[in-house]
PASEBA-1860 file (N, C-alpha, C; in nm, 3 decimals):
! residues 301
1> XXXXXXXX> 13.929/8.032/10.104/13.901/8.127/9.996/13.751/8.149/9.979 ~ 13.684/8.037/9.995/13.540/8.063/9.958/13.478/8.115/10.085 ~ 13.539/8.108/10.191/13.500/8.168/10.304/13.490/8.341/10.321 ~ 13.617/8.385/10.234/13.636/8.538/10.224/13.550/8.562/10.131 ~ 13.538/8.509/9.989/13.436/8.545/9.908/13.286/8.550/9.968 ~ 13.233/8.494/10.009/13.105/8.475/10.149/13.088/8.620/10.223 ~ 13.218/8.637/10.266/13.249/8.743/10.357/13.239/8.902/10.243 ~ 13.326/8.849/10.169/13.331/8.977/10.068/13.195/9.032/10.025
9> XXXXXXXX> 13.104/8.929/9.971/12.963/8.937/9.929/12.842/9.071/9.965 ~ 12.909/9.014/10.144/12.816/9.079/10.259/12.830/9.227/10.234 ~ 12.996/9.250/10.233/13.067/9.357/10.199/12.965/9.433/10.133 ~ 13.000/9.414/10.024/12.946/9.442/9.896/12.807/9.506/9.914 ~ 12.699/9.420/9.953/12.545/9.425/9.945/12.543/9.532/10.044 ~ 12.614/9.585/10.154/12.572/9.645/10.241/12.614/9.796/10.209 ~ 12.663/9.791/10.107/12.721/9.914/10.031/12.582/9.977/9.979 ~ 12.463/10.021/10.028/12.345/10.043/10.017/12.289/10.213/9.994
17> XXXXXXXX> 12.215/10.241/9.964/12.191/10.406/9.976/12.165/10.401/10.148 ~ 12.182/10.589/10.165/12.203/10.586/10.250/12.100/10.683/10.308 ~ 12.025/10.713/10.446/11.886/10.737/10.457/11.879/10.746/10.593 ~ 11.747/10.800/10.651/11.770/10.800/10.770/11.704/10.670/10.822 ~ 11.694/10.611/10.933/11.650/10.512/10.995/11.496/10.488/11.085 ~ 11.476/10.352/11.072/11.363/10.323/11.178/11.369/10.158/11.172 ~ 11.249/10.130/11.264/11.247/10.008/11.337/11.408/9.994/11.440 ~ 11.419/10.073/11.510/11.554/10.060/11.563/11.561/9.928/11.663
25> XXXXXXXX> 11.401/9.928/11.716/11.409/9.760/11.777/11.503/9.666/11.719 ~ 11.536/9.674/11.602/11.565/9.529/11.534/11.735/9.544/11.533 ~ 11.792/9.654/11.670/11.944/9.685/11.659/11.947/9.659/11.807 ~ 11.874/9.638/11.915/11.868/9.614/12.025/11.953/9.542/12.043 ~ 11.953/9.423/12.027/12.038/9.262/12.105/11.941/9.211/12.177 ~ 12.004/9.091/12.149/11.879/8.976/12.224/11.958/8.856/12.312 ~ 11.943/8.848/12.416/12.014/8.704/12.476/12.104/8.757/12.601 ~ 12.114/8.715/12.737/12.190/8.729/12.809/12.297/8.681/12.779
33> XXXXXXXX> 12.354/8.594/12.781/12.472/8.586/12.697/12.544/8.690/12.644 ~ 12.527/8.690/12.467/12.561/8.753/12.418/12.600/8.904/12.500 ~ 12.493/8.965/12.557/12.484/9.090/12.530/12.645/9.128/12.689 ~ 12.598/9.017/12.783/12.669/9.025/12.903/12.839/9.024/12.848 ~ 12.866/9.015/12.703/13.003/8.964/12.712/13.012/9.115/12.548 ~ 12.929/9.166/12.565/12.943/9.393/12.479/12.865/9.314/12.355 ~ 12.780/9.231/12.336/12.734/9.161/12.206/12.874/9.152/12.080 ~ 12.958/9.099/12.127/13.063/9.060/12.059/13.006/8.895/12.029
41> XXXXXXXX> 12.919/8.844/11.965/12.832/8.741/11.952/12.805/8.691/11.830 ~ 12.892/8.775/11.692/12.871/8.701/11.607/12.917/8.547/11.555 ~ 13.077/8.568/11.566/13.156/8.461/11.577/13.119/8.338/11.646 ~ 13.101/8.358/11.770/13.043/8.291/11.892/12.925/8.188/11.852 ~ 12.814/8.304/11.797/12.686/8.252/11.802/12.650/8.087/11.784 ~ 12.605/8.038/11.855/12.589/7.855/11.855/12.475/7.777/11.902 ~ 12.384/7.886/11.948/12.255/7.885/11.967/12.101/7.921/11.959 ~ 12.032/7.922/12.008/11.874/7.955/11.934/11.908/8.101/11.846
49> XXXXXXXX> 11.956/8.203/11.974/12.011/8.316/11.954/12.027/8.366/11.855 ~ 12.109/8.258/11.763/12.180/8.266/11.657/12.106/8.384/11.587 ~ 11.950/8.296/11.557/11.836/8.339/11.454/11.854/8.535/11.466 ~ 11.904/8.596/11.575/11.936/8.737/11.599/12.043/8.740/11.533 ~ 12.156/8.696/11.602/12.282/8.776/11.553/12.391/8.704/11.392 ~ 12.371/8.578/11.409/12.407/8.540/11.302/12.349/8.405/11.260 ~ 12.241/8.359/11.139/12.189/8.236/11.090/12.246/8.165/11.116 ~ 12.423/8.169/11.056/12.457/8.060/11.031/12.507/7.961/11.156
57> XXXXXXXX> 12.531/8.035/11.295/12.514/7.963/11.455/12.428/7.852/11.420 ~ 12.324/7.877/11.371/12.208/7.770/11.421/12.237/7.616/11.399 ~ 12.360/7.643/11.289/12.372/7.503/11.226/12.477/7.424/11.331 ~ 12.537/7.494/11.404/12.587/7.453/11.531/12.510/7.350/11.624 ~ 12.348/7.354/11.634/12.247/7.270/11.738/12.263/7.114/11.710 ~ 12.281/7.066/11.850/12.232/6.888/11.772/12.092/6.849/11.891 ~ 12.060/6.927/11.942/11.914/6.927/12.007/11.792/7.068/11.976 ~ 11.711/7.027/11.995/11.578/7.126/11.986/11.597/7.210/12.099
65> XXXXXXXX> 11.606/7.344/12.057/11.634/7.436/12.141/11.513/7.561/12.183 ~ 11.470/7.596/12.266/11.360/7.717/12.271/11.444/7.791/12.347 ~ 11.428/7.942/12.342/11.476/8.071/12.443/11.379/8.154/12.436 ~ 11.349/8.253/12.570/11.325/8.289/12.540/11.427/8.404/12.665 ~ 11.411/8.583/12.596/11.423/8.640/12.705/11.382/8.824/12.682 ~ 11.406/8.866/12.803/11.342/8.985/12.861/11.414/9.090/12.884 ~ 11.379/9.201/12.865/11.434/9.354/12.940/11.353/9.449/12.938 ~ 11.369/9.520/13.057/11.295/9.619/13.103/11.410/9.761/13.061
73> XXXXXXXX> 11.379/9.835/12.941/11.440/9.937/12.906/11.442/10.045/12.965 ~ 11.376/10.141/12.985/11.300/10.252/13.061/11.147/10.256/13.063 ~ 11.137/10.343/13.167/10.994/10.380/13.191/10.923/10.256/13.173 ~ 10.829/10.260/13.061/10.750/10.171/13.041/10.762/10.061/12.883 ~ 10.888/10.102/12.847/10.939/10.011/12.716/10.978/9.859/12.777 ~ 10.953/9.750/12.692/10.966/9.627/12.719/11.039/9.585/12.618 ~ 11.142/9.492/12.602/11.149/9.411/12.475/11.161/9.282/12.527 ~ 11.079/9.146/12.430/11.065/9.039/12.454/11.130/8.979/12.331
81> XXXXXXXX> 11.214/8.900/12.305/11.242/8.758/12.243/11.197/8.630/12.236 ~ 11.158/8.584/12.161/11.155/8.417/12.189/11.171/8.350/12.034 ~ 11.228/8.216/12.042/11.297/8.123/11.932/11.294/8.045/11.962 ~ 11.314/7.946/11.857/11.264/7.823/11.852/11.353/7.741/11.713 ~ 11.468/7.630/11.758/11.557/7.632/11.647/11.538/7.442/11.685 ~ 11.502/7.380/11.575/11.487/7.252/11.522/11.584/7.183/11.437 ~ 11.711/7.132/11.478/11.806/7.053/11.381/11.742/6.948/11.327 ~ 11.765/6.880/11.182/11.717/6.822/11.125/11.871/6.747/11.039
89> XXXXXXXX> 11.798/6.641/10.995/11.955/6.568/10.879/11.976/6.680/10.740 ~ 11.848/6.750/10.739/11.877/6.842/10.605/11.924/6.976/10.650 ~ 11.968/6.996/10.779/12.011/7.133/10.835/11.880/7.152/10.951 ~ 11.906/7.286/10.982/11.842/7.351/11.144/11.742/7.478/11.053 ~ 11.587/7.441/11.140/11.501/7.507/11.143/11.453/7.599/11.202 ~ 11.443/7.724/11.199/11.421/7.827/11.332/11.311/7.927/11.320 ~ 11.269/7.974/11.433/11.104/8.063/11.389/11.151/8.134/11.492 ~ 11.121/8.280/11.483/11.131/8.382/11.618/11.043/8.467/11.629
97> XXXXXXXX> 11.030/8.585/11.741/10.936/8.676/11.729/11.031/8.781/11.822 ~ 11.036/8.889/11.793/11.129/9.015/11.877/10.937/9.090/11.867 ~ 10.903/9.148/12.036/10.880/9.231/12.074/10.895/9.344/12.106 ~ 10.866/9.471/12.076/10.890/9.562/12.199/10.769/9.663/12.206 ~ 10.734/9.677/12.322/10.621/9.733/12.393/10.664/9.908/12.449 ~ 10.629/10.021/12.392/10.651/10.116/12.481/10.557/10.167/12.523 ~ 10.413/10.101/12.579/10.284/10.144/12.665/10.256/10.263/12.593 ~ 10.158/10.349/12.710/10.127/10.489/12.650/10.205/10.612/12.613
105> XXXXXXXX> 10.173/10.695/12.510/10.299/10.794/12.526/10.184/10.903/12.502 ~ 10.257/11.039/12.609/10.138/11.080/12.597/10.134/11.179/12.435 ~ 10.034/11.211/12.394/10.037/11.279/12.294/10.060/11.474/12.310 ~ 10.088/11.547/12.216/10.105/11.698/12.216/10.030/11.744/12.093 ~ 9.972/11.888/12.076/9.914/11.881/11.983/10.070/11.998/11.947 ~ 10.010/12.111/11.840/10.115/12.175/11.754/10.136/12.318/11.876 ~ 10.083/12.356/11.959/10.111/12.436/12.090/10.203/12.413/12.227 ~ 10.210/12.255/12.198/10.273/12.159/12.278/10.176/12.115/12.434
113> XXXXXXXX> 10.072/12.139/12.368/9.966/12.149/12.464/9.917/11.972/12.531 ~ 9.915/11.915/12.604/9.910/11.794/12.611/9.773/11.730/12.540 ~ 9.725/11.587/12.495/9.620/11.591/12.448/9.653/11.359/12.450 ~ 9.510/11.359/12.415/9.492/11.218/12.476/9.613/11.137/12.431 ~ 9.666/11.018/12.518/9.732/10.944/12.498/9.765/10.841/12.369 ~ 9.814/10.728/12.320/9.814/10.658/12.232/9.928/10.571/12.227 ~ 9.918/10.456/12.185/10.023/10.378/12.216/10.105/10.341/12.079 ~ 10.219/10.269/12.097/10.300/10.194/12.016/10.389/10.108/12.031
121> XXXXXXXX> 10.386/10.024/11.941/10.453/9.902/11.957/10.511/9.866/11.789 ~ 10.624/9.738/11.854/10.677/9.721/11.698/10.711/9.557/11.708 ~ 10.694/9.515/11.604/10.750/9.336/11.635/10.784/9.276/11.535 ~ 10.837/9.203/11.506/10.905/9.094/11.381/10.928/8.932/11.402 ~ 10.836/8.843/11.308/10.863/8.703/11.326/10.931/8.689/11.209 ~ 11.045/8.619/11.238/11.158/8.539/11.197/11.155/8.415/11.175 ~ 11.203/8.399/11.056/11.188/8.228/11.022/11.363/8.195/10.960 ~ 11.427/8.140/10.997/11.528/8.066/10.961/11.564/7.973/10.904
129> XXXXXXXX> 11.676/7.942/10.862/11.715/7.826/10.834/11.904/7.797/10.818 ~ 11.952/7.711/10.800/12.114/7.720/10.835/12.188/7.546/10.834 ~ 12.257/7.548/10.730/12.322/7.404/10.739/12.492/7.415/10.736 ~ 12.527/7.289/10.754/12.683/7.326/10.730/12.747/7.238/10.583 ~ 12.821/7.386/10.530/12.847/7.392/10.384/12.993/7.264/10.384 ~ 13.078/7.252/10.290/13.186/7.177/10.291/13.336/7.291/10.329 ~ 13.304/7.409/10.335/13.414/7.484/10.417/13.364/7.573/10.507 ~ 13.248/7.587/10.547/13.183/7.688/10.653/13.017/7.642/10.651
137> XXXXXXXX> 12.983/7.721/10.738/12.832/7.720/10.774/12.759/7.848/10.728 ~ 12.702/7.803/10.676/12.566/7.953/10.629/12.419/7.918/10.676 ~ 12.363/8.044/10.672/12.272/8.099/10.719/12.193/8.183/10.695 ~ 12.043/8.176/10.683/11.952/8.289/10.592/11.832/8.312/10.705 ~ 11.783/8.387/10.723/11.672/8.468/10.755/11.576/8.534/10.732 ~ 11.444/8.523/10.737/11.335/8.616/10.675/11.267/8.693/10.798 ~ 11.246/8.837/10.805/11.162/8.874/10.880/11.071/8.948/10.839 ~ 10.940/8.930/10.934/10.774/9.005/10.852/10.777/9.100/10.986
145> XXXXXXXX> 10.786/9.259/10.945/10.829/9.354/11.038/10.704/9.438/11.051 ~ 10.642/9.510/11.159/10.502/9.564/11.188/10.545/9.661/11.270 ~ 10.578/9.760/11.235/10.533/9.913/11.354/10.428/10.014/11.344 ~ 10.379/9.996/11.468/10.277/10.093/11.529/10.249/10.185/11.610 ~ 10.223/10.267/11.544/10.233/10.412/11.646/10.066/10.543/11.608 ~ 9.999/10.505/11.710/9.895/10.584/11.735/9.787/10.481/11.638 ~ 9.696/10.511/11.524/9.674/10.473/11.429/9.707/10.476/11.290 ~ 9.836/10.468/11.318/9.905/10.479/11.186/9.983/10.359/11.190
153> XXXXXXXX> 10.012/10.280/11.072/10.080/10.161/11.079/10.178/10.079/10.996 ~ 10.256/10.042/10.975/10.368/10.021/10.846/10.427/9.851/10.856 ~ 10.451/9.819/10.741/10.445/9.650/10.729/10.587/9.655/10.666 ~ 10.670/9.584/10.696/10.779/9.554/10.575/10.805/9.413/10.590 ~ 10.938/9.416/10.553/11.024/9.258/10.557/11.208/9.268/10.540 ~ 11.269/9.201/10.603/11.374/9.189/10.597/11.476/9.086/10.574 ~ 11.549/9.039/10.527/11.675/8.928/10.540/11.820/8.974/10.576 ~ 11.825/8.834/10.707/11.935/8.844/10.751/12.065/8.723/10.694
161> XXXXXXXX> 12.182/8.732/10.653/12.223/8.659/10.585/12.396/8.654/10.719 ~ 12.443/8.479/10.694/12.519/8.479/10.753/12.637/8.381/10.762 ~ 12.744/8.387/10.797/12.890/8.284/10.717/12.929/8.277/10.836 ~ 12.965/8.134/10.900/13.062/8.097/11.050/13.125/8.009/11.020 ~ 13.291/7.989/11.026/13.384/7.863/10.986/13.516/7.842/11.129 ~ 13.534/7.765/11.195/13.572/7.717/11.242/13.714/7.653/11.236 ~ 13.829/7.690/11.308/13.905/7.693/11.258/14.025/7.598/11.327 ~ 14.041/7.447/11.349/14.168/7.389/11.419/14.277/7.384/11.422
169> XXXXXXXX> 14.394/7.362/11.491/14.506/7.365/11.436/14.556/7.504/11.517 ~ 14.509/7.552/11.569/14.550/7.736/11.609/14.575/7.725/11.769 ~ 14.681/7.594/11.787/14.693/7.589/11.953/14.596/7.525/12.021 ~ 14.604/7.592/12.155/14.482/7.500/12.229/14.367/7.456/12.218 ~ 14.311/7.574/12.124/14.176/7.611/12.105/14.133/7.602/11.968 ~ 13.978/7.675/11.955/13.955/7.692/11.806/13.941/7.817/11.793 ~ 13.959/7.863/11.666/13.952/7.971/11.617/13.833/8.017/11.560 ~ 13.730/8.142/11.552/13.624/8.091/11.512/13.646/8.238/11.410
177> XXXXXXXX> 13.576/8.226/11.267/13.530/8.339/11.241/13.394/8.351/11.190 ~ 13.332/8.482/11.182/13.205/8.478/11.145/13.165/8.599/11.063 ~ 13.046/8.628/10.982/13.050/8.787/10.937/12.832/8.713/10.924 ~ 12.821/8.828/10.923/12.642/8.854/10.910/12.626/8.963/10.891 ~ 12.523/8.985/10.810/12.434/9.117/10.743/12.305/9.099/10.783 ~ 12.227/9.200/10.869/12.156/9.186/10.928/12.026/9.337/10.855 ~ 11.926/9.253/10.876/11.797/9.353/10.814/11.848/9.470/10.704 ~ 11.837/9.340/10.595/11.828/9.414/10.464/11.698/9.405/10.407
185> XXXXXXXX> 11.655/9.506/10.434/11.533/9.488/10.345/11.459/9.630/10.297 ~ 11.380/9.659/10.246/11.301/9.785/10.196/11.281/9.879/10.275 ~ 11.254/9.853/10.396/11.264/9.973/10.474/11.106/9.983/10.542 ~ 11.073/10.074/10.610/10.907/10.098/10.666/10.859/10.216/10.617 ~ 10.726/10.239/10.585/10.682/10.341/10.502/10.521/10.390/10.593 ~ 10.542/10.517/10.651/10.409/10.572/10.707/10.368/10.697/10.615 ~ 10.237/10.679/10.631/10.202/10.793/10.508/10.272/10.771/10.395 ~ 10.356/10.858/10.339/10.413/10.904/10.186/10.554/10.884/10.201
193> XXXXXXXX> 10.642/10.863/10.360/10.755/10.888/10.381/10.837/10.729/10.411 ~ 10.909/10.697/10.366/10.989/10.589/10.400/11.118/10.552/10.447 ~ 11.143/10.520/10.548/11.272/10.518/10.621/11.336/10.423/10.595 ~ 11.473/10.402/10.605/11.568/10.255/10.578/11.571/10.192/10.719 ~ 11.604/10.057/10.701/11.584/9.976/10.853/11.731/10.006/10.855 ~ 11.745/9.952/10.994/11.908/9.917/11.050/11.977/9.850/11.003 ~ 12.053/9.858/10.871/12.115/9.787/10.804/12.226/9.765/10.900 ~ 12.335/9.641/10.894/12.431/9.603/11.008/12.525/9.498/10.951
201> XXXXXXXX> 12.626/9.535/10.913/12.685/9.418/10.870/12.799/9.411/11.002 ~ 12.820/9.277/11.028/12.911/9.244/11.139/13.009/9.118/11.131 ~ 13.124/9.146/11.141/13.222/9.066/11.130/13.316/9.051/11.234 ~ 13.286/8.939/11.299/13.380/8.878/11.406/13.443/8.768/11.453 ~ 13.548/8.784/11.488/13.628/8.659/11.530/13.628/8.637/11.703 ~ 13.657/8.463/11.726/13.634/8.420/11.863/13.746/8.347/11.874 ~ 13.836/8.285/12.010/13.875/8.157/12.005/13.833/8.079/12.160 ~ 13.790/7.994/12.117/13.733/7.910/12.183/13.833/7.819/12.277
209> XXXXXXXX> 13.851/7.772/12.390/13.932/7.760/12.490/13.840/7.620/12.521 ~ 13.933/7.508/12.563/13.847/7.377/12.669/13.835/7.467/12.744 ~ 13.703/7.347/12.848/13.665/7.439/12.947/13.588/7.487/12.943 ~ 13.534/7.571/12.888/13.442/7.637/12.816/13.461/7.790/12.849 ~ 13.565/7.845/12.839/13.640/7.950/12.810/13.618/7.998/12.725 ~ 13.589/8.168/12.663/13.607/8.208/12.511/13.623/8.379/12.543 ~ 13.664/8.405/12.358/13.752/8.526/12.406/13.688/8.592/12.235 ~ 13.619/8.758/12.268/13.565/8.725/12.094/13.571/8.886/12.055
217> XXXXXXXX> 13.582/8.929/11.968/13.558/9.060/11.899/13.493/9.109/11.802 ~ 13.451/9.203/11.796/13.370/9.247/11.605/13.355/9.407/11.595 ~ 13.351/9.394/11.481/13.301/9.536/11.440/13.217/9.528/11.353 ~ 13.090/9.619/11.395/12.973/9.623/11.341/12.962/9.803/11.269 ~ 12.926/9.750/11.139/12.919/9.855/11.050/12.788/9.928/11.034 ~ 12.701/10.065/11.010/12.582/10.084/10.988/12.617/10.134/10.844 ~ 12.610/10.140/10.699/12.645/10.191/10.601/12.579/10.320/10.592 ~ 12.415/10.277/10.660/12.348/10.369/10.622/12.348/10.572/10.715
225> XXXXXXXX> 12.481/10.534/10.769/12.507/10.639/10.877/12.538/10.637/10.998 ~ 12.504/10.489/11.039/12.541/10.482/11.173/12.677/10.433/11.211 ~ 12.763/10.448/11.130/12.920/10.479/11.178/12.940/10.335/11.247 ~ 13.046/10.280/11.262/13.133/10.138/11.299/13.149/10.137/11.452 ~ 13.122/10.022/11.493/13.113/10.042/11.640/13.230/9.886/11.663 ~ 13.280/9.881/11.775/13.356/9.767/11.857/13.305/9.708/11.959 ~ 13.324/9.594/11.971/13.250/9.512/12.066/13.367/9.405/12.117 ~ 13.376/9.378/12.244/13.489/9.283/12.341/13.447/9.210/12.426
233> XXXXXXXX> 13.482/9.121/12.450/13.398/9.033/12.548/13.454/8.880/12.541 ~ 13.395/8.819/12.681/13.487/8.681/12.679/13.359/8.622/12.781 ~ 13.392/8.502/12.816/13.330/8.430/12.944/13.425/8.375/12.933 ~ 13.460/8.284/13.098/13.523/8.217/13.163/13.444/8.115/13.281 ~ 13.421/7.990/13.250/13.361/7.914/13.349/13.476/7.866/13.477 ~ 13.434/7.953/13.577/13.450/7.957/13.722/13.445/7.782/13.772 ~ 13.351/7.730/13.808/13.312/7.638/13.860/13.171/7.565/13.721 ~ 13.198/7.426/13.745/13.138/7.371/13.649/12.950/7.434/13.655
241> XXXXXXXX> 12.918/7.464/13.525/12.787/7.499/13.470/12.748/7.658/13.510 ~ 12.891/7.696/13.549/12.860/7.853/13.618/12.969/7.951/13.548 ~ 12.887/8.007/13.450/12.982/8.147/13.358/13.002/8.283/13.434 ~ 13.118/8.316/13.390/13.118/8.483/13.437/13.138/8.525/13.333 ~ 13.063/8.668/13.264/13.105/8.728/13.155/13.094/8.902/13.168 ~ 13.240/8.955/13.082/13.218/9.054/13.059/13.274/9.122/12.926 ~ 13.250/9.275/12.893/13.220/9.306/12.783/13.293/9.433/12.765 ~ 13.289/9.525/12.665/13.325/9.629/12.621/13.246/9.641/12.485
249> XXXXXXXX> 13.142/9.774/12.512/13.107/9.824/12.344/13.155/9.964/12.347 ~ 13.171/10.044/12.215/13.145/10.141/12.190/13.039/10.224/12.150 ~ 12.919/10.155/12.123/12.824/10.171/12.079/12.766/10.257/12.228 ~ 12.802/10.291/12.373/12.751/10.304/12.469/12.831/10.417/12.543 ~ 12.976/10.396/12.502/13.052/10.470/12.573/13.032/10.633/12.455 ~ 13.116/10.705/12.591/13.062/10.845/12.529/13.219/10.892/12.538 ~ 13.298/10.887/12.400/13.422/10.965/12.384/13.424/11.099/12.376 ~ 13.535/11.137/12.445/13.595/11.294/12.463/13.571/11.338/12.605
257> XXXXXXXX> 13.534/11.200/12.655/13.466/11.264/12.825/13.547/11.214/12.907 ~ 13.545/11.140/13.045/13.604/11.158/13.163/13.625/10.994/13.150 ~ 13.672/10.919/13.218/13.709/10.816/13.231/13.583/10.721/13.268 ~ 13.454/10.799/13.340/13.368/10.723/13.353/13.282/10.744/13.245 ~ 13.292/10.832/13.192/13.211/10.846/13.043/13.241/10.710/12.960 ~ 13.392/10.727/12.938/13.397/10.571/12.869/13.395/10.431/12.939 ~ 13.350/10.465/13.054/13.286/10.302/13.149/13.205/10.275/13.120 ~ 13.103/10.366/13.034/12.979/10.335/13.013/12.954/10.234/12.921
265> XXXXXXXX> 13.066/10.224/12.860/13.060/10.078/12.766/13.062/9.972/12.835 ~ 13.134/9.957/12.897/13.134/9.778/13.033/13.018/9.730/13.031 ~ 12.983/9.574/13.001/12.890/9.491/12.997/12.984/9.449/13.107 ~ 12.824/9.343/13.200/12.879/9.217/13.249/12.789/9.156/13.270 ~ 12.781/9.027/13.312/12.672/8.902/13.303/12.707/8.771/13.344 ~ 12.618/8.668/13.384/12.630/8.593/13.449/12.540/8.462/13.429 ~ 12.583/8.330/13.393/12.463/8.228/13.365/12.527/8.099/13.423 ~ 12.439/8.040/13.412/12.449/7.905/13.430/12.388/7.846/13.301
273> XXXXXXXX> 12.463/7.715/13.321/12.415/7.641/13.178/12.478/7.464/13.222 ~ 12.363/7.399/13.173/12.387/7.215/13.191/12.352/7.175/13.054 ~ 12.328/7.055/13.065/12.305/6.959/12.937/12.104/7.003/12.858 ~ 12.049/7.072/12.974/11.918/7.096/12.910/11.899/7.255/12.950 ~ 11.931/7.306/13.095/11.827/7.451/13.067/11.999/7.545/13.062 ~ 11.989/7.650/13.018/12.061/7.784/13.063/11.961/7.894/13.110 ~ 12.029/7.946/13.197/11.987/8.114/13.241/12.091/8.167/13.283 ~ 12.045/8.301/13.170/12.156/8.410/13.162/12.123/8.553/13.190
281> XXXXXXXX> 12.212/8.630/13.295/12.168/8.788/13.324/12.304/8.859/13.251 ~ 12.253/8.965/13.251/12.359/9.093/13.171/12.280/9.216/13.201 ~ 12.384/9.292/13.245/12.354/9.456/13.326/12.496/9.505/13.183 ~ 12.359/9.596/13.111/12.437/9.659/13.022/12.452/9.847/12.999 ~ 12.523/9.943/12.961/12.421/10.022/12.939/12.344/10.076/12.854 ~ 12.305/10.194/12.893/12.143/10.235/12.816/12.170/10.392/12.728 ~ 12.326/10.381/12.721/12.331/10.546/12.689/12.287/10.680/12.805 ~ 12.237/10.754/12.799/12.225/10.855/12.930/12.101/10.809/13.034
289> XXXXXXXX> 12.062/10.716/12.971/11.909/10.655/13.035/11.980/10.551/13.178 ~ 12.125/10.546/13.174/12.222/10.439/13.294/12.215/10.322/13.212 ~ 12.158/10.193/13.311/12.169/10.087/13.294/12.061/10.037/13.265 ~ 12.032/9.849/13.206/11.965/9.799/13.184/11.963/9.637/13.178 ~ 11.889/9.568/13.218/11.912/9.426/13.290/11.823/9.375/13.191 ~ 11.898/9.237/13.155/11.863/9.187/13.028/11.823/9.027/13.132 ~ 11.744/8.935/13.111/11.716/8.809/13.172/11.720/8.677/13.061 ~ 11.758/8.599/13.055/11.701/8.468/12.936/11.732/8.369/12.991
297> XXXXX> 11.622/8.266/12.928/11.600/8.121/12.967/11.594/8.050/12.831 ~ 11.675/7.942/12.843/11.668/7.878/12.779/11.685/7.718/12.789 ~ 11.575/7.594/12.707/11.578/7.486/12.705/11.630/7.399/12.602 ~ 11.714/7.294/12.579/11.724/7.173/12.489/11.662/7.042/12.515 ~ 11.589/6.980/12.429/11.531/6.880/12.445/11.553/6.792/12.312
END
């Protein structure tokens, strides 16, 4: 019961005005993993990662964990990750930083005439935290958000809030559920004009298989306009410390079109993982831009 109330909460808060958007970096996805299996990753979440998709993962760690990882978007856009999640007897500590780099772009004046270049970039450090409650695990988040574009520049902040409970008794396996609300906060403001961030509330269920098998779903909400999207995905360990994963979003596929129009949703990905490092790849897509190859490394110590 107190688990749905948790859940209901999120509901609720994300019921927000409604506006157009920016900082869209902070809707990307982060983690080979995750993303290799359609970012169906809330439920799931059990690692550094977490600090992205849902806080309350983190409380999952019983070692010191760092990740970090990479993708090359188009042209000359970059996005970088890295985290850093510290279990403790009073709960799990976490600090992050999301990059993304899109080099020069060139500039136009009001003729469309070309005219000197200028760059932009956008980034957010994350600080966490996440323990486990007496019927579930929660999870909170702060982020200090910076986008830049030409010489113009905008500061905000955000919180990500998040509920994961675990569920035995359901057959072979466990049952997992999870829900997170992701970048609530004021929004970014250039000049006189102010945009709403990517508000995201996401609610998903997993069940977890020995073996290290899993099977997970969600639907992720934008209140603020960006319409409900589906996400599918599983891994299956092949041979010991060696995952295969794949995915299904909607967020990618393009309905009303041809059969390969809606292929365009298919994730897939591939890691290895032991008692200290993982590395994980995922070829996802990019919307009309094709594809895009996501890399991460990660250590426990």
């Amino acid at each position: 019961m107190k688990m749905l109330k948790l859940a209901g909460l999120l509901v609720i808060i994300a019921q927000a005005s409604w506006a157009a958007e920016t900082a869209s970096f902070l809707d990307i996805g982060v983690g080979g993993r995750a993303l290799g299996m359609g970012g169906a990753y809330t439920a799931l979440a059990d690692d550094a990662n977490s600090l992205y998709w849902n806080p309350a993962g983190l409380s999952k760690l019983e070692k010191r964990e760092f990740t970090a990882s990479h993708a090359e978007m188009f042209e000359s856009t970059r996005l970088d990750f890295l985290a850093y999640a510290h279990p403790t007897s009073q709960g799990t500590f976490a600090a992050g930083l999301t990059y993304l780099s899109q080099g020069k772009i060139n500039g136009r004046d009001n003729l469309g005439r070309q005219t000197a270049g200028y760059d932009a970039s956008d980034a957010a450090v994350s600080a966490g935290y996440a323990r486990k409650l007496e019927l579930a695990e929660a999870g909170a988040a702060v982020k200090y958000i910076r986008s830049h574009i030409g010489s113009a520049e905008a500061q905000s902040f955000a919180v990500d809030l998040g509920v994961r409970r675990e569920l035995d008794g359901m057959g072979p396996g466990k049952l997992v559920l999870g829900a997170a609300l992701r970048n609530l906060g004021p929004g970014l403001k250039f000049d006189s004009e102010r945009n709403d961030l990517p508000l995201r509330l996401a609610v998903g269920i997993a069940y977890k298989l020995a073996g290290g098998h899993a099977v997970a779903a969600e639907a992720v909400n934008g209140p603020r306009g960006a319409g409900t999207d589906v996400s599918l995905g599983g891994e299956y360990q092949a041979v010991k410390n060696l995952y295969l994963r794949a995915g299904y979003t909607t967020r990618s596929a393009v309905t009303g079109g041809s059969g390969f129009d809606a292929a365009r949703g298919l994730t897939m990905g591939l890691g290895f993982r032991n008692e200290k490092w993982s590395l994980d790849y995922a070829v996802l897509p990019s919307g009309e831009l094709g594809r895009s190859h996501r890399f991460s490394l990660g250590t426990r110590f």
